[in-house]
C-alpha positions as CSV (number, residue, x, y, z in Angstrom):
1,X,108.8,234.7,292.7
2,X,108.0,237.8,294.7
3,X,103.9,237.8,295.7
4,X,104.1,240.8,293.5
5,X,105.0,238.6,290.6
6,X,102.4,235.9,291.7
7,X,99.6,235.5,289.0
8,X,96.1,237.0,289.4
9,X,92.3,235.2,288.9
10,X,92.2,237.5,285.7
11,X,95.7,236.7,284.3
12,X,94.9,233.0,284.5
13,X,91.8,233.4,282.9
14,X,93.3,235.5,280.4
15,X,95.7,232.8,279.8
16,X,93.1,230.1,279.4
17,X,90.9,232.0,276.9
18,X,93.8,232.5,275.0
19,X,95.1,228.8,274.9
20,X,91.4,227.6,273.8
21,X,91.5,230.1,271.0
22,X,95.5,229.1,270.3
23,X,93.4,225.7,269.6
24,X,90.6,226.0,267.6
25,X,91.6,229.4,265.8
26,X,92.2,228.6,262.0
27,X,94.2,230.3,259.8
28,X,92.8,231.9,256.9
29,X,91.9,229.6,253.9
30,X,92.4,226.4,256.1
31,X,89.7,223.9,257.5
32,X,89.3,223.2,260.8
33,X,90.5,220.1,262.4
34,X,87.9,216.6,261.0
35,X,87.2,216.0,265.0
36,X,85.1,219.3,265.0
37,X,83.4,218.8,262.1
38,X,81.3,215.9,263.0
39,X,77.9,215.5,263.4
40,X,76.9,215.2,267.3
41,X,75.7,211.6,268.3
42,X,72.1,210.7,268.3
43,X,70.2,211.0,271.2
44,X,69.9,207.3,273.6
45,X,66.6,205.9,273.2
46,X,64.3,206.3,275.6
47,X,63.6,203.5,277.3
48,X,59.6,202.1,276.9
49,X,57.5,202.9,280.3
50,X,57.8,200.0,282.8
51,X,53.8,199.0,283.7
52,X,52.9,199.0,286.9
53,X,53.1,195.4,289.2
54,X,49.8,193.9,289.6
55,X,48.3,194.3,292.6
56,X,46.2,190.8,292.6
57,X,48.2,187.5,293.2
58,X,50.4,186.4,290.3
59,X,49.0,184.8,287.8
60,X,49.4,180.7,287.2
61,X,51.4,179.4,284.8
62,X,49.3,177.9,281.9
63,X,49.6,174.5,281.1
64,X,48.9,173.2,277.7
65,X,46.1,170.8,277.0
66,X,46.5,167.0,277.4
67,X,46.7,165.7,273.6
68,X,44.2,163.5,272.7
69,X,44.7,161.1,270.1
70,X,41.7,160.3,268.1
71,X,42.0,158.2,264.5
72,X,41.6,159.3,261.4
73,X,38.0,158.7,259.6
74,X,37.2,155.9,257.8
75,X,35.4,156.1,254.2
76,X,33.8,153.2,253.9
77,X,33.3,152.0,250.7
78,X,30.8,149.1,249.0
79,X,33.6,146.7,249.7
80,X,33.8,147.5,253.5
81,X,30.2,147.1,254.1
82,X,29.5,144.0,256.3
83,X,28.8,141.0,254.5
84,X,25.4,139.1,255.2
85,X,25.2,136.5,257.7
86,X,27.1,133.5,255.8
87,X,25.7,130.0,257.1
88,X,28.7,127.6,257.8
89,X,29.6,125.0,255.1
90,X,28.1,122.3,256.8
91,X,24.7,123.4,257.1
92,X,22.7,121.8,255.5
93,X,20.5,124.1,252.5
94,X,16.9,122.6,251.5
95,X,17.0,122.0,247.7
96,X,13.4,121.2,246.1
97,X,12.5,119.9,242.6
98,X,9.1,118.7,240.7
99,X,9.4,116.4,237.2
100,X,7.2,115.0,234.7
101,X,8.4,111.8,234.4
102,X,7.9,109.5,231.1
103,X,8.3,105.8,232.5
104,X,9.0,103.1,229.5
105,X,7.9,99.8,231.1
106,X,6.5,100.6,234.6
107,X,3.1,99.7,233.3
108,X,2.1,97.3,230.3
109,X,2.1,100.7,227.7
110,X,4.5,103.6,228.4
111,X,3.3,105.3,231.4
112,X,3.3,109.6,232.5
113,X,3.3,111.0,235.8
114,X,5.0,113.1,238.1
115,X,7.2,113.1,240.9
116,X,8.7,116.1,243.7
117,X,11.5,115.2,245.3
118,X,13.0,117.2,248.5
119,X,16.8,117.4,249.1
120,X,19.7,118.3,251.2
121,X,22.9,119.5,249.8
122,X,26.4,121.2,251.9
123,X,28.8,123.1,250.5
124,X,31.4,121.1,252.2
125,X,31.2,118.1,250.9
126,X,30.0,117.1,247.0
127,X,26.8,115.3,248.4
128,X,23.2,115.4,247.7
129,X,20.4,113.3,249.5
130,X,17.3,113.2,248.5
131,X,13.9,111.5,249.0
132,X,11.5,111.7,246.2
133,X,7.5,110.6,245.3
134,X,6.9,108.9,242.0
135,X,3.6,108.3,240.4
136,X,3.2,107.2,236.4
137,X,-0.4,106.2,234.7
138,X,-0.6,104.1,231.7
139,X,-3.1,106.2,229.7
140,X,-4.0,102.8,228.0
141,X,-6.8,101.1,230.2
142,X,-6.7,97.5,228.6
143,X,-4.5,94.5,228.3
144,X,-5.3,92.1,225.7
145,X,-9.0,92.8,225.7
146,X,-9.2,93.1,229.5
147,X,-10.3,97.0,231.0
148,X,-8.1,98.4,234.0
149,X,-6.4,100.9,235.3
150,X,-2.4,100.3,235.6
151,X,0.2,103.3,238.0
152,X,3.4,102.7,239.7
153,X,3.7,104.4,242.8
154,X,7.2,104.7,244.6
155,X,8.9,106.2,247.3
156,X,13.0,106.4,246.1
157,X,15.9,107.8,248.3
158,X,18.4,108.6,246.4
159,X,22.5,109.8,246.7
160,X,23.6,112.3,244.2
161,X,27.5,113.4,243.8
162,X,27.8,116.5,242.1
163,X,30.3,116.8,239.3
164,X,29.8,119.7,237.7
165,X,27.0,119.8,235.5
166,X,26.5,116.4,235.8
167,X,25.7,114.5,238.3
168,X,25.6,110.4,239.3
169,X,23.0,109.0,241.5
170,X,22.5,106.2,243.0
171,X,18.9,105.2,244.3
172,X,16.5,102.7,246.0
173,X,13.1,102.5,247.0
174,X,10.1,100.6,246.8
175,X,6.2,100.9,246.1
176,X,2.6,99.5,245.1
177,X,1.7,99.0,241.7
178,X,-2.0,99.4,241.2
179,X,-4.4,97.5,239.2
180,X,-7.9,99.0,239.3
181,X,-10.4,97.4,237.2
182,X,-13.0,99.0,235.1
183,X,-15.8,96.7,235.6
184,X,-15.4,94.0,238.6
185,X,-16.0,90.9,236.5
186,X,-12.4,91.5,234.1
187,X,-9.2,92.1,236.7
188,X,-9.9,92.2,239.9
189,X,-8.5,94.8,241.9
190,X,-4.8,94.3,243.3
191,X,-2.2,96.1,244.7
192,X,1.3,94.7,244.8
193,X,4.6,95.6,246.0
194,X,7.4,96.9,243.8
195,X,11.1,96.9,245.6
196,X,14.2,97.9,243.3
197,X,17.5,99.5,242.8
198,X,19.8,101.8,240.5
199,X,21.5,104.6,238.5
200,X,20.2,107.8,237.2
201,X,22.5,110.8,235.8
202,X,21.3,114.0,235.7
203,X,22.1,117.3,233.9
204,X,21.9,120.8,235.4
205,X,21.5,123.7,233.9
206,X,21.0,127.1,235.5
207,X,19.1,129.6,234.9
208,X,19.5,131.9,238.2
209,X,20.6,131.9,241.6
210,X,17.1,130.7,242.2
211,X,16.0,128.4,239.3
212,X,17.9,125.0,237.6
213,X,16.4,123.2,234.9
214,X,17.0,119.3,235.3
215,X,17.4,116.2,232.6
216,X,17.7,113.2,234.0
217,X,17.5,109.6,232.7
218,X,17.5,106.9,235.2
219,X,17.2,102.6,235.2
220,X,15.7,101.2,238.5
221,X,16.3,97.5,238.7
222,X,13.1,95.7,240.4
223,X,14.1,92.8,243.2
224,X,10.4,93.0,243.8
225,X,8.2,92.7,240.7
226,X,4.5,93.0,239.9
227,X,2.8,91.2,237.1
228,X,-1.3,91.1,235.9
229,X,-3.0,88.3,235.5
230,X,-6.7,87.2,233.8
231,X,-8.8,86.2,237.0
232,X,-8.6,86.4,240.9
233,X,-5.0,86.2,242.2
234,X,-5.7,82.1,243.3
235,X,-7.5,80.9,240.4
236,X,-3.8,80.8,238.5
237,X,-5.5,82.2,235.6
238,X,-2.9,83.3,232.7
239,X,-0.3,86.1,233.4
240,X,-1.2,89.0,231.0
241,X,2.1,91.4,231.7
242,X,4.8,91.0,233.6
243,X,7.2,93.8,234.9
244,X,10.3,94.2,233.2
245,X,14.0,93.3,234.4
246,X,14.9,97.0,233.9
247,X,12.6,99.8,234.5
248,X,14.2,102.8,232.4
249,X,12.5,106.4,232.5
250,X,13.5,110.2,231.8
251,X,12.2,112.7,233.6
252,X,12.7,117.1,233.2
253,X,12.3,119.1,236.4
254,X,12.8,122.7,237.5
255,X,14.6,122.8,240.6
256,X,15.0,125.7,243.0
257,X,18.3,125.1,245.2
């Protein structure tokens, strides 16, 4: 190729142009090629602003909280409440007790009175002991014709095992009986000792925490007995009474144990 023949700027441009049109020119009644029909792609996102670095020191790293472990609340209820102080089973509890007491042959004619009695029980053991103060009067003040005053009076420790309701005793004591006269020329005035043992059973019955209402039948069995007699004790005038071999009585007391 001559540089005559040599292409110019403006036939290679001319040739460009017309190989671009050569490209996308369409014929009549045809579509274009699908590539030039899409939609153009969405724009990037922009990216969010980056703040600024702090100018102060960095910041420390937080640290949680030390976990504390604390219980759950307790309802208390009326069964939880603390009990009241309990004594032990061996301490001994006070029990007290008074009777009117009906004694059948203490004195010449049935004889009334009284007696208290104080006592220590433990709910360990089924075992009551007990010290009680006896006095009966003979309301009659004669024997055979002859004025005076006739009473028992007795001091009597006594053992009681519980069995439910009821309860056995054993007992001993001793005392004066007392013969006052009326007038100083009948009986003269004597006391004598009284010594005996023996039994009693007794019946419980409760009417409160508080309160018992006692029966209680008992015979005392005198070693020691006392006996009147008409004239001074040496003149060995005739015996008028003489104490019985068994001494049976009943008495009903309210007890507080």
């Amino acid at each position: 190729m001559t540089p005559s023949e040599a292409p110019t700027c403006a036939t290679l441009v001319e040739a460009l142009a017309l190989r671009v049109f050569m490209q996308f020119a369409t014929p009549i009644g045809e579509l274009p090629p699908a590539w030039t029909l899409r939609a153009p792609p969405p724009p990037l996102p922009v990216p969010p602003p980056v703040p600024p670095p702090p100018s102060g020191p960095p910041p420390l790293p937080q640290t949680s909280a030390p976990v504390i472990y604390s219980p759950p609340a307790r309802i208390v209820t009326r069964d939880d409440r603390p009990l009241p102080f309990q004594p032990s089973a061996w301490t001994p509890r006070l029990e007290l007790s008074a009777a009117f007491v009906t004694g059948f042959l203490d004195t010449p004619h049935v004889a009334v009175g009284g007696a208290a009695q104080v006592g220590l029980r433990w709910n360990a053991v089924p075992f009551v002991v007990a010290f009680e103060g006896r006095v009966v009067v003979d309301p009659v003040d004669s024997i055979e014709g002859i004025s005076g005053h006739h009473a028992l009076m007795m001091g009597i420790l006594l053992a009681r095992f519980p069995t439910g309701g009821f309860r056995a005793c054993i007992l001993g004591g001793g005392g004066i009986y007392d013969l006052a006269p009326v007038s100083s020329h009948d009986v003269p005035n004597r006391a004598l000792p009284v010594a005996g043992f023996g039994f009693r059973g007794t019946y419980d019955l409760y009417r409160s925490e508080q309160m018992a209402l006692r029966l209680y039948a008992d015979v005392v069995i005198p070693t020691l007995r006392a006996s009147s007699s008409f004239g001074a004790p040496d003149a060995g005038g005739p015996e008028l009474w003489t104490m019985s071999y068994l001494l049976p009585s009943v008495g009903f007391s309210v007890v507080k144990p």
